[in-house]
SEDRENPA-182012 format. One line per field, with one value per residue (C-alpha): residue number from 1; residue in one letter; chain; x, y, z. Coordinates in steps of 0.25 Angstrom, whole numbers. Layout:
REM residues N
mifi = NUM,...
lumlum = A,...
rodren = A,...
east = X,...
north = Y,...
up = Z,...
END
This chain:
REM residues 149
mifi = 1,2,3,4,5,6,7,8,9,10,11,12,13,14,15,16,17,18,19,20,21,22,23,24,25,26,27,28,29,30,31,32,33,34,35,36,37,38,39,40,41,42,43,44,45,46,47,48,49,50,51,52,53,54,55,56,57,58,59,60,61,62,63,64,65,66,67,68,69,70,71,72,73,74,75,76,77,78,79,80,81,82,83,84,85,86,87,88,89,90,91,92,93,94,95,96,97,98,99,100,101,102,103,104,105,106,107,108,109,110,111,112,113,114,115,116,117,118,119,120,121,122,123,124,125,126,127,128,129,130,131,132,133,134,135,136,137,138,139,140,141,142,143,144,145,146,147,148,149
lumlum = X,X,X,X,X,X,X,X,X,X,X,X,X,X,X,X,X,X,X,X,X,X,X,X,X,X,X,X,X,X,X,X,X,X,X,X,X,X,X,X,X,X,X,X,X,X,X,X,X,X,X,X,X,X,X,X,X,X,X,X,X,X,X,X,X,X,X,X,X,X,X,X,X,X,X,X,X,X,X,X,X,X,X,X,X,X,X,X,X,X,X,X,X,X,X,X,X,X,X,X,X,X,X,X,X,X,X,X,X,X,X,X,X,X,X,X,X,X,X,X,X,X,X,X,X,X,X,X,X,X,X,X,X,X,X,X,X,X,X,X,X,X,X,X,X,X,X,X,X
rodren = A,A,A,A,A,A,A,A,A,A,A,A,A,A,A,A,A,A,A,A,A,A,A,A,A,A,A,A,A,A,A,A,A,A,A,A,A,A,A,A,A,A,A,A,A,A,A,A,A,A,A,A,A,A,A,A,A,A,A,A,A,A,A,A,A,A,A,A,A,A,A,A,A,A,A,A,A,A,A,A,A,A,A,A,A,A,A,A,A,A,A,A,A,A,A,A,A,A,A,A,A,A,A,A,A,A,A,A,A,A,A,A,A,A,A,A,A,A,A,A,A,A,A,A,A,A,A,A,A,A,A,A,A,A,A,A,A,A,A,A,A,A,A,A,A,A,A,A,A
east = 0,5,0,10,5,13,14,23,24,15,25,17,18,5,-3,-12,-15,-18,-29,-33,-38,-41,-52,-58,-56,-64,-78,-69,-53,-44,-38,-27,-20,-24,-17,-6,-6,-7,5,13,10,9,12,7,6,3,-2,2,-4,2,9,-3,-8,-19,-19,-13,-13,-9,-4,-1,9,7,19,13,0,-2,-16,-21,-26,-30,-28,-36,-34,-41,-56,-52,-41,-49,-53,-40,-34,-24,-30,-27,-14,-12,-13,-8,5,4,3,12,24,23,20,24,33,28,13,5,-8,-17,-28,-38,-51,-61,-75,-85,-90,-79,-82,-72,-60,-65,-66,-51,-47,-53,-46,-33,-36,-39,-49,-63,-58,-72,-76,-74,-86,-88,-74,-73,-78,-91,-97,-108,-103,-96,-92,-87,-73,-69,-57,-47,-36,-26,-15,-4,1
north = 0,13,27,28,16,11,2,6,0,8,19,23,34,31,27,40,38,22,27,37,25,15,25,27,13,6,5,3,6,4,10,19,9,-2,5,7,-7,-15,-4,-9,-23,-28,-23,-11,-5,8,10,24,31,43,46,43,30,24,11,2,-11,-20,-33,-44,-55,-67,-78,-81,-74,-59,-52,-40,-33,-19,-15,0,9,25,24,34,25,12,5,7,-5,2,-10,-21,-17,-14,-29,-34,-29,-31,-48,-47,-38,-34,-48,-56,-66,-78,-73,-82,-79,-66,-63,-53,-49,-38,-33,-42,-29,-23,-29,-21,-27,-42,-41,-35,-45,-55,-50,-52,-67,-65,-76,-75,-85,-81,-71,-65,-61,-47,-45,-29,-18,-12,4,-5,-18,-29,-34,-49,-50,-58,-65,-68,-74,-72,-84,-80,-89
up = 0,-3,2,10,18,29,42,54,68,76,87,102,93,83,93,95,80,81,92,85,74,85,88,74,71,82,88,101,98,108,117,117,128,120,107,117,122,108,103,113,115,98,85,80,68,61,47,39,28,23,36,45,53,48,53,64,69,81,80,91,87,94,88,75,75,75,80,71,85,80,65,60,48,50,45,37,30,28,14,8,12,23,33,21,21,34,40,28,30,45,39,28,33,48,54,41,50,58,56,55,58,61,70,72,77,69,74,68,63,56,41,35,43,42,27,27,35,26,14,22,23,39,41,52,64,72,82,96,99,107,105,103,111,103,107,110,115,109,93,90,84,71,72,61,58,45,44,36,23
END
């Protein structure tokens, strides 16, 4: 992807701007503590576009296994493929050794994100259900799982 479309580690720095998009991203974002806590405890990672984070994503590894644990591109920024290409370089470059499988879990009612997830050959595993926090109570998680070739 061109644009000027880059991945970074994310710095202690960025994390003002990644709450800033936790915020808009979520019907219940995390934290700021939490932010903080995931920066320091797993992988983290910033997307730029033309000088500005866009995107970011946390990723625990576990030996073999990574967990995609959060992952947001701006509203503002979404349908152009910046979320495609963002986890498809996190697979293919960033944790490109000794991977062999993925997981993650997606609010049941986020289409958008299960049908991306589709297309990258991540595959339904089954639910939690009342995983995530809701304005109004609680929403069931769609587990999947990506094995890599």
């Amino acid at each position: 992807m061109s644009d000027g479309v880059t991945i970074r580690r994310m710095t202690e720095a960025d994390l003002g701007r990644v709450y800033a998009l936790e915020k808009v991203s979520h019907p219940v974002p995390w934290s700021q503590a939490s932010l903080q806590r995931s920066f320091a405890d797993h992988h983290s990672f910033v997307l730029i576009k033309q000088q500005q984070i866009v995107g970011f994503a946390f990723v625990q590894k576990i030996l073999d296994e990574a967990h995609l644990l959060d992952i947001v591109i701006d509203p503002v920024q979404r349908g152009h493929g910046l979320g495609r290409y963002f986890l498809r370089e996190l697979i293919e470059r960033e944790f490109c050794d000794g991977i062999n499988i993925w997981f993650l879990e997606v609010r049941a009612s986020n289409e958008a994100a299960i049908a991306l997830y589709q297309s990258l050959d991540f595959n339904e595993l089954g639910v939690r259900r009342n995983y995530y926090d809701t304005p109004t109570g609680r929403e069931d998680a769609v587990m999947m799982a990506y094995t890599v070739s």
